[in-house]
Structures are given as C-alpha cells and as structure tokens.
N, C-alpha and C positions, 0 to 999 in steps of 0.2 A: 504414537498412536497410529499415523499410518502406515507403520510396516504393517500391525496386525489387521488394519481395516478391512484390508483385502482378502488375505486371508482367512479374516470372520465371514465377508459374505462369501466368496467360493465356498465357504465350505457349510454355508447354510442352507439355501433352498439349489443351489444347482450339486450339489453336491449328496444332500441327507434326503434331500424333496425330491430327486431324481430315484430313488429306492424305495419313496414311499414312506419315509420318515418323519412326516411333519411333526407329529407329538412331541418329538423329540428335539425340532428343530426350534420350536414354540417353549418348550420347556430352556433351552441353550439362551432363550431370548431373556427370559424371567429369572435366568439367573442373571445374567448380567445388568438384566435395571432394580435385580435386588439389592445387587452388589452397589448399583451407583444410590439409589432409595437408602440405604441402611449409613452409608459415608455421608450424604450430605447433612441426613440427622444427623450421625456422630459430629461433623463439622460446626453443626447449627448450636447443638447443646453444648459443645466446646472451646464454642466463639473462633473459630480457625478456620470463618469462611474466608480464604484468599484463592487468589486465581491459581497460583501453584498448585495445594492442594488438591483443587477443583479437577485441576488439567495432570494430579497424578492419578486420583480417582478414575479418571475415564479413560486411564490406560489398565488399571488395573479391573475396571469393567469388562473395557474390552477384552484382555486375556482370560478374565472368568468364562465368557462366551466363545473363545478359543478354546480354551481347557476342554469345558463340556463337548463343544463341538467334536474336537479331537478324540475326546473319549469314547461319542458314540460312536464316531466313526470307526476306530478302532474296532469296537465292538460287532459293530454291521459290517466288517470288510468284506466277508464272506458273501455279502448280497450282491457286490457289484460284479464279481464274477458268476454269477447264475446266471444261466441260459433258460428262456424259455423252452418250452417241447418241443420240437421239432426246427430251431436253427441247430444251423452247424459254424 
C-alpha cells in the first residue's frame, strides 16, 4: 500500500486540482471507499473479517483510486499543456 499511497495523493488535488478537476478528483475518492465499503460487507456476511484480508482490501482500494486517478488523468493530459493568452 505505500508504494501506491503516494502516488494516489500526487496524483489527486496537486495533480487533477491543479487543472481544475476537482469533480473528478472527488469522484476517484468514492470509488475507492466504494471499493473498501462494498469488501468490508462482503467480508462481514462471509465471516472473513481477518486482518489479511482487511490489509488486501486497502491495497486493492487504493489501486481503484489510482486507476481512476490515472484514467482521468490520461484523459485531461491535454489541459496541462495549455497556455493561458498571452504567455509565451
């Protein structure tokens, strides 16, 4: 999980919030506590709360919020290169 940790936040508000992205950066966030919200039910009604588990869930959280991240970023690349009018 900490390789990604870092990675998730750069690439949340200094990264998507620097373009003007927040919607987006807010939507990256709701996937990832979907993802952990939707496992810890599956775990609860499965009786397979162990710390394991627990602690694969929150990598596989955090790569959901990577994913997305990555995606819009992808997507938006094209904003970080625009110049406003008149720099050069």
């Amino acid at each position: 999980m900490i390789i990604m940790s870092f990675p998730v936040a750069i690439l949340g508000w200094p990264a998507l919030g620097a373009i003007g992205k927040v919607k987006e950066t807010t939507k990256s966030t709701l996937w990832g506590a979907l993802v952990q919200i939707l496992g810890l039910l599956l775990f609860a009604v499965t009786n397979q709360f162990t710390i394991i588990n627990i602690a694969m869930l929150r990598n596989l959280s955090e790569f959901a919020m990577l994913f997305t991240r990555g995606m819009y970023l992808y997507r938006y690349r094209d904003c970080f290169n625009k110049h406003r009018e008149g720099d050069i």
